[in-house]
ROLUMGU-696660 format. One record per residue (C-alpha): residue in one letter; chain; x, y, z. Coordinates in pm, whole numbers, plus 50000, padded with zeros to 5 digits. Each point is the difference from the previous one (the first is absolute). Layout:
 residuo cadena  east north    up
       a      A     X     Y     Z
...
END
This chain:
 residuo cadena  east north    up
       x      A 90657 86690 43031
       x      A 50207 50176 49736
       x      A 50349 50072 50129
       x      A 50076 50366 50058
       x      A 50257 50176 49715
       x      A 50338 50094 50154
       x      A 50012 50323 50066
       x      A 50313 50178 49771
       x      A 50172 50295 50095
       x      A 50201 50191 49798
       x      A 50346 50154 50167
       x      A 50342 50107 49915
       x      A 50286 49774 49943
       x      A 50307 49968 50175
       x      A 50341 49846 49885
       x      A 49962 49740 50248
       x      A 49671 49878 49788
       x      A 50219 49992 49641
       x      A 50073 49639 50011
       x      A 49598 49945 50052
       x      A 49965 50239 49755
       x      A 50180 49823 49723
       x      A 49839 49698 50069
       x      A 49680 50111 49945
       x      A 50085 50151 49660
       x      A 50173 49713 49864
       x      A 49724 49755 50144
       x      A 49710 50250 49815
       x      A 50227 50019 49640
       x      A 50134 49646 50012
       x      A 49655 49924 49788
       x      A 50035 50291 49793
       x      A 50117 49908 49637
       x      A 50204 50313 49972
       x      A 50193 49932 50316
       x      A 50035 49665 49927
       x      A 50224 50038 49670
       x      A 50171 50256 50199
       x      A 50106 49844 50346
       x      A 49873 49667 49970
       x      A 49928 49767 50325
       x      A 50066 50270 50275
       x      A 50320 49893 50176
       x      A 50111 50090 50386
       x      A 50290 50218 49820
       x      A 49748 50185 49801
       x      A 49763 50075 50317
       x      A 50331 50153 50158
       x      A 50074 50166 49729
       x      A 49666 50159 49976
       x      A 49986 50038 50367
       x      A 50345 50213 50003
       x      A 49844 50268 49749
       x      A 49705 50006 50263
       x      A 50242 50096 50275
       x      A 50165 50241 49754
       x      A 49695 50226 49900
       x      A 49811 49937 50331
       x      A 50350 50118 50204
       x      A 50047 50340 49775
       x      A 49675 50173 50109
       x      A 49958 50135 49689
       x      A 49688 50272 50082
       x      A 49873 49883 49689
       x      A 49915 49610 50046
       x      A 49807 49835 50175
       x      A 50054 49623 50068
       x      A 49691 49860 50147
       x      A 49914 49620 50168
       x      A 49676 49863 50048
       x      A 49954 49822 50271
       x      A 49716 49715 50124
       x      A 49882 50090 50377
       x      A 50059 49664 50132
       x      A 50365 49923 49988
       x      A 50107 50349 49831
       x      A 50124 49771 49677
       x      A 50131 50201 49759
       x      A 49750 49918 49649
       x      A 50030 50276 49806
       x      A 50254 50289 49874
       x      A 49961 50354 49848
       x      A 50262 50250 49877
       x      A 49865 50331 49903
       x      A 50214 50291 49929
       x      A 49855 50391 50033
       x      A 50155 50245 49722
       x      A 49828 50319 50170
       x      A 50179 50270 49769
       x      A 50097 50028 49653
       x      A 50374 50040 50158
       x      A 49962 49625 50126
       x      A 49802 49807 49721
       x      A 50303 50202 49739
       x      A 50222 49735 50231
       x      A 49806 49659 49953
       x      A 50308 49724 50032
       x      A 49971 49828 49692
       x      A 50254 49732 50038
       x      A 50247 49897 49695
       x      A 49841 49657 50050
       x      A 50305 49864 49778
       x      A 50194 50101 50294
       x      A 49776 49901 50325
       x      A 50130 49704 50135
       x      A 49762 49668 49985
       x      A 50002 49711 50222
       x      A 50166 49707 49934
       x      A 49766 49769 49806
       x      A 49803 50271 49839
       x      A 50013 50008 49602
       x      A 50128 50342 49972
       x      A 49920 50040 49682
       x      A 49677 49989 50033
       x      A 49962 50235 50284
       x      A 50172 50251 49847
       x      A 49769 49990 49667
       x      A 49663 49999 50262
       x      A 50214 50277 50224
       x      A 50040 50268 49640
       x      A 49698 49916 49937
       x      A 49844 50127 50342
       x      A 50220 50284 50030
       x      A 49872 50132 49665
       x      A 49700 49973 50103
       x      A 50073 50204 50321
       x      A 50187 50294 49778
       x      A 49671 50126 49954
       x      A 49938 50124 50343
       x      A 50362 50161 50018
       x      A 49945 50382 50151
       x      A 49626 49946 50118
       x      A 49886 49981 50346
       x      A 49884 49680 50074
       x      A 49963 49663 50174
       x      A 50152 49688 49953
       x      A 49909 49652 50060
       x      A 50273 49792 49969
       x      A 49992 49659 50159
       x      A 49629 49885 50087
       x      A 50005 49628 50078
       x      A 49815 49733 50266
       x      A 50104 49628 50135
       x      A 49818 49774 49738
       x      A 49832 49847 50307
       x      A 49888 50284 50130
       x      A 49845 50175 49657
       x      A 49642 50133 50012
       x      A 49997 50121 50301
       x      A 49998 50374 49908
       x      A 50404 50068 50126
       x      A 50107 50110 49666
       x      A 49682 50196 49980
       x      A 50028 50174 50309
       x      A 50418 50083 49937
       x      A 49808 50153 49645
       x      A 49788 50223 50160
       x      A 50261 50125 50288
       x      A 50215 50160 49760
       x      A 49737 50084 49744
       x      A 49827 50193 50325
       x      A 50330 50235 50045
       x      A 50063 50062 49614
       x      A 49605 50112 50011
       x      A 50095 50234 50289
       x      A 50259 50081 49862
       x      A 49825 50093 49671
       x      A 50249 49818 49727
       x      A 49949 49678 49796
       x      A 50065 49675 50053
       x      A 50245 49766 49768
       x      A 50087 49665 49974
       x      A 50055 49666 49772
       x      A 49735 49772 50038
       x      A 49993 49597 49932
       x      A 49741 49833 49839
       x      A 49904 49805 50337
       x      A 49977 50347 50153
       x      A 49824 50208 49738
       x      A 49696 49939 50120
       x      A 50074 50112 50333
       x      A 50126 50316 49927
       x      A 49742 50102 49689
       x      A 49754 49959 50336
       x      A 50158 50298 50171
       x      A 50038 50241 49724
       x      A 50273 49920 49784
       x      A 50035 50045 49627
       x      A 50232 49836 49752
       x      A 50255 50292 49811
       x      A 50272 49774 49883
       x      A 50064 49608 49956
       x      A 50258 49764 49879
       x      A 49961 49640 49943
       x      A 50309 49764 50139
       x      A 50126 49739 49767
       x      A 50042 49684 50209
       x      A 50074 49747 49714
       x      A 50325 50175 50009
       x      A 50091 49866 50335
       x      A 49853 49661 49959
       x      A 49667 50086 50095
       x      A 49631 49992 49794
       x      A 49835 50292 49856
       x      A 50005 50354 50151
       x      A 49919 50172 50300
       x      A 49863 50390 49991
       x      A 50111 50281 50228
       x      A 49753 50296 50005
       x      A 50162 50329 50121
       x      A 49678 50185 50177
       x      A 49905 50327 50152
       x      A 49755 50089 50253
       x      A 49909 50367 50034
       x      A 49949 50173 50346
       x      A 49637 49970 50136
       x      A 49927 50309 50259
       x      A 49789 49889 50271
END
């Protein structure tokens, strides 16, 4: 008899979850080439640092973000995170926070160089939606062991649901590994840059595909 799938639900995420949080992002990227020239092997000091900024945005209540944590039925473990942020007037998208990412601070370990090159590059990409209502996907990311289960799917289609009520478009950056996923709900490439990694002691390149997904009215 086939075991039953967990059963996933998707909720909001409190500072007391960052440290869980972290852990599950640096677990998913740790096999990503791009992280891996910039952070390396994930270190306890880097999942604190990570887990601090967590506290930071989740503790500001900023109306505009929305830090999600998906969630397996059984013990409530934490496999999954989502950051979306909501620009719902041209007032608010004119204000994206496009950090100097010469100045953001790093954690210790990370090759800083490379981040900020991969960092310029995003943000360029991000100009583009400057004084336009929109969405914005930020962080989308699930426990290696716990991929394929449909949590980053579901975190997807929660905020895609309000920007479609909401009637604006939908941005974000998209990986190669998670193209596919979001070309399957609507998405369409606008913008792209490929990411040297030869120049951080890694092989070949890896492409980041700026994408757009219109507003479908029910």
């Amino acid at each position: 008899m086939a075991t039953p799938s967990p059963v996933i639900r998707i909720l909001s995420a409190e500072p007391k979850d960052s440290h869980a949080l972290a852990k599950v992002e640096f677990t998913a990227f740790s096999v990503d080439p791009v992280s891996q020239v910039m952070f390396g092997k994930p270190t306890p000091e880097m999942i604190d640092f990570r887990a601090r900024e967590f506290v930071q945005g989740i503790e500001k209540k900023d109306p505009r973000s929305l830090y999600l944590k998906a969630v397996v039925s059984e013990d409530d473990k934490i496999i999954a995170l989502g950051i979306w942020y909501f620009y719902r007037t041209e007032e608010e998208a004119n204000g994206i926070e496009v950090q100097d990412a010469k100045k953001k601070q790093w954690p210790a370990g990370a090759n800083v160089e490379a981040c900020i090159d991969f960092r310029e590059n995003i943000y360029r990409m991000r100009e583009r939606m400057r004084g336009k209502r929109h969405a914005f996907l930020n962080v989308l990311t699930t426990d290696t062991a716990h991929q394929g289960l449909g949590a980053g799917s579901a975190m997807l289609k929660y905020g895609i649901e309000i920007a479609d009520r909401e009637n604006f478009p939908t941005w974000l950056e998209g990986s190669q590994k998670g193209y596919p996923l979001y070309r399957k709900f609507g998405f369409e490439d606008v913008d792209r840059f490929a990411f040297d990694l030869s120049k951080y002691g890694g092989e070949g390149e890896r492409v980041l595909v700026g994408m757009l997904r219109n507003a479908k009215q029910s």
